[in-house]
N, C-alpha and C positions, 0 to 999 in steps of 0.2 A: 047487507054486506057490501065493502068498497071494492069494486075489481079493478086494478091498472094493469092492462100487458106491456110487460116488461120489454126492453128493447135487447134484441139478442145478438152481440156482436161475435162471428166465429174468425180466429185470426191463424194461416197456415202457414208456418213456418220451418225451415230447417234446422236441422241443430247449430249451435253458432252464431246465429244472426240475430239472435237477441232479441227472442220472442216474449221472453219472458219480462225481460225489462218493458217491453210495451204495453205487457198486460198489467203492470201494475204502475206505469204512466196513466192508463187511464183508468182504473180503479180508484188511482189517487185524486186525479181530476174530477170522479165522480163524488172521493168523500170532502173536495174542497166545493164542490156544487151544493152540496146537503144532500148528495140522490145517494140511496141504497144501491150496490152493485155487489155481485159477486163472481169471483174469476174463478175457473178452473184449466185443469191442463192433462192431454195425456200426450205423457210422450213417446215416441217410436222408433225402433232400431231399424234404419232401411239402411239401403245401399250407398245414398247420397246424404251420409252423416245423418241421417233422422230424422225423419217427418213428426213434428211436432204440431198437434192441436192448441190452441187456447179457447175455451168459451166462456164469453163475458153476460151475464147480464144485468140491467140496471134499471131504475124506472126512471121516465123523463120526468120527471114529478118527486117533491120528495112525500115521502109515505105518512098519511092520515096520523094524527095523535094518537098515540094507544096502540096503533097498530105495526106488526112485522110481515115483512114480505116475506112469502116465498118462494125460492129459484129453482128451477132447474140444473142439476149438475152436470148435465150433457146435451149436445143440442138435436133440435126432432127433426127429420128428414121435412124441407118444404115450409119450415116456420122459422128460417133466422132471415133477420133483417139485413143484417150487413156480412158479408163474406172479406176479408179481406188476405190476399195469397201473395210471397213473397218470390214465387216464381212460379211459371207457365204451366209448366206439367203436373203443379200440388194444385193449381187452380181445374185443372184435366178433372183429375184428381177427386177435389170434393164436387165439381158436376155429375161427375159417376155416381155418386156417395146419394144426390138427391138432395142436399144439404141448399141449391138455391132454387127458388122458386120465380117463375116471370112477373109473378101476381105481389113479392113481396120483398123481392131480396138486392138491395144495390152490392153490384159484384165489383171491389176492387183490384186488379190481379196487376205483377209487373210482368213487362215483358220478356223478362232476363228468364235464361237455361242453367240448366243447369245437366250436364246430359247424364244420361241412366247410364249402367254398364252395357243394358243392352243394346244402346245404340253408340257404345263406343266400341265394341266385340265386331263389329260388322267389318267385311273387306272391304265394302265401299263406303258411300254417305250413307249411313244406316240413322241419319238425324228425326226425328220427327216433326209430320209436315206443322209447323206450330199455326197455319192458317188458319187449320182445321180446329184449330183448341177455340181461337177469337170468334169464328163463327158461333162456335155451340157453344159458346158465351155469350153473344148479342141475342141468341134466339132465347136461351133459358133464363137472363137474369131480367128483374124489370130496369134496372138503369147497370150498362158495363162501362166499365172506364178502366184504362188501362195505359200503364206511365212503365218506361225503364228504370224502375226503384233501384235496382240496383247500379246502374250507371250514377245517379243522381249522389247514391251515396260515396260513390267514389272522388266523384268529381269535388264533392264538399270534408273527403275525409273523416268520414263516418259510417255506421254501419246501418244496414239494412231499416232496421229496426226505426230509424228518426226517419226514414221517409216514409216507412211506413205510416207513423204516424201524423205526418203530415199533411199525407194522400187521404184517410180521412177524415181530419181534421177540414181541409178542404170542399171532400167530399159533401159536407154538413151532417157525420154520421151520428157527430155528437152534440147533446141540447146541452150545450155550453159555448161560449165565446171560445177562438182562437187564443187569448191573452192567457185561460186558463192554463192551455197547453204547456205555453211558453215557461209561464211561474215554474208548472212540474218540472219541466224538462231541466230551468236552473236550477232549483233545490238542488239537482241530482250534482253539479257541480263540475265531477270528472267528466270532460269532454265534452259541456252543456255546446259551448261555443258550436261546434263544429257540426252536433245534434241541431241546433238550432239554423244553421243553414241548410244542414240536409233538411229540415223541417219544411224551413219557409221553400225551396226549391219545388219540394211537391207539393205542398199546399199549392201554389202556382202552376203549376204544369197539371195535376188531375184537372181542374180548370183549362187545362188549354192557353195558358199563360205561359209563353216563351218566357225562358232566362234573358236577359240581355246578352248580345256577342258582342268581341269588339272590331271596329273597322278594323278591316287586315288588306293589303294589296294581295291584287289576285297572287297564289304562291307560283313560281317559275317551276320547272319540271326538273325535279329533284330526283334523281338515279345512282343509287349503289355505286356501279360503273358503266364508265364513258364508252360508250360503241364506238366503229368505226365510221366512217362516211359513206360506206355504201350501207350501212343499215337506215339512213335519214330518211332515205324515201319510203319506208315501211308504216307501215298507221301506229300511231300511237301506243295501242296496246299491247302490238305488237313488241315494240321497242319496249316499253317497260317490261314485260316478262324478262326478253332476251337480258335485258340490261340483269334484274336477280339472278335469273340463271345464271350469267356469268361471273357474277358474285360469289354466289352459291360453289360453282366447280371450282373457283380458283383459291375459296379456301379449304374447299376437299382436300385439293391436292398443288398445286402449284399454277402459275401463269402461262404456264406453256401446255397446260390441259386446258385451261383457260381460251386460249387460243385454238386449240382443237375444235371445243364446243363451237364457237363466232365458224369456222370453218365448213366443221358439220351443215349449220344454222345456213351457209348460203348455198351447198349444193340443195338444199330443200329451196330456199330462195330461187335460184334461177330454173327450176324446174318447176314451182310455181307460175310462174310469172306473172300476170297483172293483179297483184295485191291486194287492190281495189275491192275486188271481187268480196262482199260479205263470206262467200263461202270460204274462199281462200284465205282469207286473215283471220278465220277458224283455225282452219288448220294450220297456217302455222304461226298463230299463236299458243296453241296446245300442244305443237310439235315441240316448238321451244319450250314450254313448259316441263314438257315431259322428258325430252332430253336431258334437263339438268338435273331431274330427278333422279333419271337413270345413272348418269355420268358420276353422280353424288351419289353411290350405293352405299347402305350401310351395312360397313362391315366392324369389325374389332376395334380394329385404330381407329374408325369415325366415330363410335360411338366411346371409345374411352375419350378421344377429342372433347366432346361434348360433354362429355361430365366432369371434366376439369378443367373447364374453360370460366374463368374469373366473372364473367357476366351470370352463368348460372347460379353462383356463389349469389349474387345482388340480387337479382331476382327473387330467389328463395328466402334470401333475408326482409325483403319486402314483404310478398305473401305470407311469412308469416312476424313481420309488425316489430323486427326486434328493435331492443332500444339498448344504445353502447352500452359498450360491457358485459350484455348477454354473448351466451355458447350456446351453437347450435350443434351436432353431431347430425351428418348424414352417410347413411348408410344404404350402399346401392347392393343388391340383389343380382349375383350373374349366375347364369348355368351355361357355361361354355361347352357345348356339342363337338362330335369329331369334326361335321362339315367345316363346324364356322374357322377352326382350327386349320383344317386342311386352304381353306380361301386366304387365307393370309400369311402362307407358305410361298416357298418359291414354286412355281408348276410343275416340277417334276417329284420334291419332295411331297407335295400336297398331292397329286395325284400317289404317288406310291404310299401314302398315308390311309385314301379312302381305300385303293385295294384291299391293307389289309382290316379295313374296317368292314367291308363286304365281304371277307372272308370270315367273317365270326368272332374277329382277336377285337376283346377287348382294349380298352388303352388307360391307365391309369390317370384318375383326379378327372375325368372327362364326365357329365354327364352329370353331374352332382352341384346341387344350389350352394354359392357360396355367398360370405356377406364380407363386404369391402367399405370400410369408412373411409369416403373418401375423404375429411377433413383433416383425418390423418396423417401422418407423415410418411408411414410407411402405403399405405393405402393411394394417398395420392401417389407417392412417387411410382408406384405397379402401371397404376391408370396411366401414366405423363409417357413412362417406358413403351408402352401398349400403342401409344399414340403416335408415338415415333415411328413406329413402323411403319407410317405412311408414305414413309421414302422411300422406302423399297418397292411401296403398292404395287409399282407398275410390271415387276417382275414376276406378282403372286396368282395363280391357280386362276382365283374369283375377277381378277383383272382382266387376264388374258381372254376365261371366258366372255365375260359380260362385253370387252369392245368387239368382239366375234358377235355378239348378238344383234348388238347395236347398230353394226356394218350391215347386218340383213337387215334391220328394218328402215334405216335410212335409206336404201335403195327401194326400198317399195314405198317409201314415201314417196322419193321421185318421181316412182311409174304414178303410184296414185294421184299425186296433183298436177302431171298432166293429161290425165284422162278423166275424173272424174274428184273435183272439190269435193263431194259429199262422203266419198270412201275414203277420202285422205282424212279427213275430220274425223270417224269415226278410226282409222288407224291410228292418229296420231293420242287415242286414248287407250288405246290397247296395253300400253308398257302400267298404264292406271294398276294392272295386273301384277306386279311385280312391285313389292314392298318389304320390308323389315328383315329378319333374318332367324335362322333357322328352321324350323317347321314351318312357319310362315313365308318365308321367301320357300321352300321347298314349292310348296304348295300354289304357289302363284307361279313358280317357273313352269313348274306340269304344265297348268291352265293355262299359261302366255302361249307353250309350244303348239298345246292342242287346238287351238281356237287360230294361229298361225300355218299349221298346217292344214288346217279340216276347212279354212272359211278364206285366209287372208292367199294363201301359195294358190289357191284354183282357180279364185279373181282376176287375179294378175296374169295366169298362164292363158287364162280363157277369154280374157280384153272385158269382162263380164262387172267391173267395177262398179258400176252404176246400180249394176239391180243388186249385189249383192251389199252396199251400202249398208242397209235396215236389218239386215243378218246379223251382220257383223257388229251393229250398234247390241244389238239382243244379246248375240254370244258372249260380250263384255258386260252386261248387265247379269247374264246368268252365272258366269264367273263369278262376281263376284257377292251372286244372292244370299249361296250357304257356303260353308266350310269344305263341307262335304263333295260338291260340286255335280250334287245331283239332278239343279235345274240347267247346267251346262252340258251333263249328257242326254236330258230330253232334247232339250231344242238339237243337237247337231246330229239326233237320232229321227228327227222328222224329216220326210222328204223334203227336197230342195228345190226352187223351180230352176230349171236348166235353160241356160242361153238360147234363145231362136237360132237355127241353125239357117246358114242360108244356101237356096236350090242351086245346084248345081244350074248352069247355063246348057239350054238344051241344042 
């Protein structure tokens, strides 16, 4: 009896990216080789549009006279040869699975994310560390090699799918020539061109083959908007935050908040003072950052702002590929709360709005999911109306509060950066805490106040800024761990260590 083992190619892919075309790119490669191959596939409904298997297999050989192969239709935990994964966390993925082995399996994975819900759900960077994926990839596969496929596809106008295949074609995962590749990929015709660049790009690059750049003169420092002349002496990084930041608030709201923020930005500056200092261009370049965050809250107006502004229009139309003449209809999702309501009122009517909402009175159309096309005419014009009320912002409820908020923490930026850089750093992350709107900004205002008053107000009362620095860094990480905010009341439930007090002079 004749035995050949089969060569077993497993390929993981997303839904969309065009997994399946590859599996029958190279099935077809395999029936223009003369090699037996046969593909299978299962597909799967997840979160991130669907984790899809392909398993291929084929003989490098083609099969004795007389004789018929047979395959496997699923692959064995520890016996496939080639792994090939269209993004980082499906490569996570089948290393769980068992699927490579060190002893036999060359691992292709891209670098590209794709992020989970679970690490978009988080209040902070809830990212996953991807370091850790690349490690326990080098230790478990016998050869890893790992390219931004999906970058590669973009850059050449194609999808996923032709760099994939060209990262193993590269790879050498198949016992055929490169040229075979190419034939399949033009039969296919629709889009060969652009398949065929993203092809050759990763054929090149799994290799460690730079694309070619082109000489470019060094680019000059290109900024949003222009600072004024006392910001020149600030380090560089500084000045580009400051410079978006000020972008950012003056299309919030106008040039004359605009001017507030640059304002703001130098009584932190000169109570700073020597720049220099790595710690101090910390802090305030995270001050400036966070400042414009805060300055730029979203409220109603900002966000209908945003959903009918003509660049989202383009964008969306890209993402999804249209070609003239196509109709897109999009449809946003609102559930408009009593707060968000009450913040975009004038402050006396928004305040006499919550009262009677804490008294139990319901309010009609409040609280209920509604669907708004914005492409509409009547849909857009609600949004465009919605947005308009940004001229009145400065008289509303949610204004009035927030530049109240802001006023106190800019003064203990003050105190903080000149007592102690390393508490000013971790204050100037504190507002991190404060994000989005309704539930969620409820929920971050509690936590900014409690971690404000419990860590940030006894620092500054107590000249204690230095030791309590590393608290304070914690109580912002534990804010913003769970929803719930129950690793923010362990830590500011453990004892504290209290200032060294000093002896009395005898």
């Amino acid at each position: 009896m004749t035995r050949q083992r089969p060569r077993s190619i497993l390929i993981c892919a997303l839904g969309g990216e065009g997994g399946g075309v590859l599996s029958e790119w190279i099935t077809e490669c395999a029936a223009h080789a003369g090699l037996p191959a046969q593909a299978t596939s299962v597909p799967g409904v997840a979160q991130r549009t669907g984790a899809t298997s392909y398993y291929i297999e084929l003989l490098p050989e083609p099969a004795p006279a007389g004789l018929q192969p047979v395959f496997a239709l699923v692959p064995s935990a520890g016996r496939v040869d080639v792994v090939a994964s269209s993004e980082l966390l499906e490569t996570a993925r089948i290393l769980e699975r068992g699927f490579v082995s060190s002893e036999r399996t060359m691992l292709i994975s891209s670098s590209s994310r794709v992020y989970t819900t679970v690490e978009k759900m988080q209040m902070g960077d809830g990212r996953f560390d991807d370091q850790r994926i690349h490690d326990a990839a080098k230790a478990m596969a016998k050869d890893y090699r790992t390219v931004d496929l999906e970058k590669l596809a973009n850059d050449n106008g194609t999808v996923i799918s032709a760099t994939m295949f060209g990262a193993l074609a590269g790879a050498g995962a198949f016992p055929w020539p490169r040229s075979t590749c190419e034939d399949v990929i033009r039969a296919g015709k629709r889009g060969a061109e652009a398949s065929l660049r993203g092809f050759a790009a990763a054929f090149d690059a799994v290799n460690g083959v730079a694309a070619p750049q082109p000489i470019e003169a060094p680019a000059q420092e290109k900024l949003p908007e222009a600072l004024p002349a006392d910001f020149t002496a600030l380090p560089a990084a500084v000045r580009e935050v400051a410079s978006h930041g000020l972008a950012r608030v003056k299309d919030f709201q106008d040039a004359d908040y605009g001017a507030l923020y640059l304002e703001r930005l130098r009584m932190m500056m000169k109570a700073a003072g020597d720049a220099a200092d790595p710690r101090v261009a910390h802090a305030l370049e995270e001050g400036a950052r966070r400042l414009a965050l805060w300055m730029a809250y979203e409220d109603i107006p900002r966000v209908a702002q945003l959903k009918t502004r003509a660049s989202r229009f383009e964008r969306i139309r890209a993402d999804a590929e249209m070609k003239p003449g196509q109709i897109l209809i999009v449809t946003e999702y609102l559930k408009p709360g009593a707060e968000e309501l009450a913040d975009m009122l004038p402050e006396s009517l928004g305040r006499r709005l919550m009262r009677r909402v804490e008294a139990g009175k319901s309010l009609p159309f409040l609280g209920r999911g509604i669907h708004v096309a914005t492409t509409s005419i009547a849909g857009n014009l609600m949004l465009r109306t919605l947005s308009a009320m940004r001229k009145i912002r400065r008289k509303s409820l949610r204004y009035v509060e927030e530049q109240k908020q802001i006023e106190i923490w800019i003064e203990a930026m003050k105190t903080a950066l000149a007592r102690s850089p390393e508490f000013a750093g971790a204050l100037a992350e504190l507002p991190r805490l404060l994000k989005g709107y309704g539930e969620t900004h409820l929920r971050g205002k509690t936590n900014y106040a409690v971690v404000f008053d419990t860590v940030v107000t006894p620092a500054i009362k107590s000249g204690s800024e230095a030791m309590e620095a590393a608290r304070l860094r914690k109580a912002i990480g534990a804010a913003l761990a769970d929803p719930e905010s129950d690793a923010l009341s362990r830590l500011l439930a453990e004892p504290r260590n209290e200032p060294p007090q000093l002896m009395a002079a005898q």
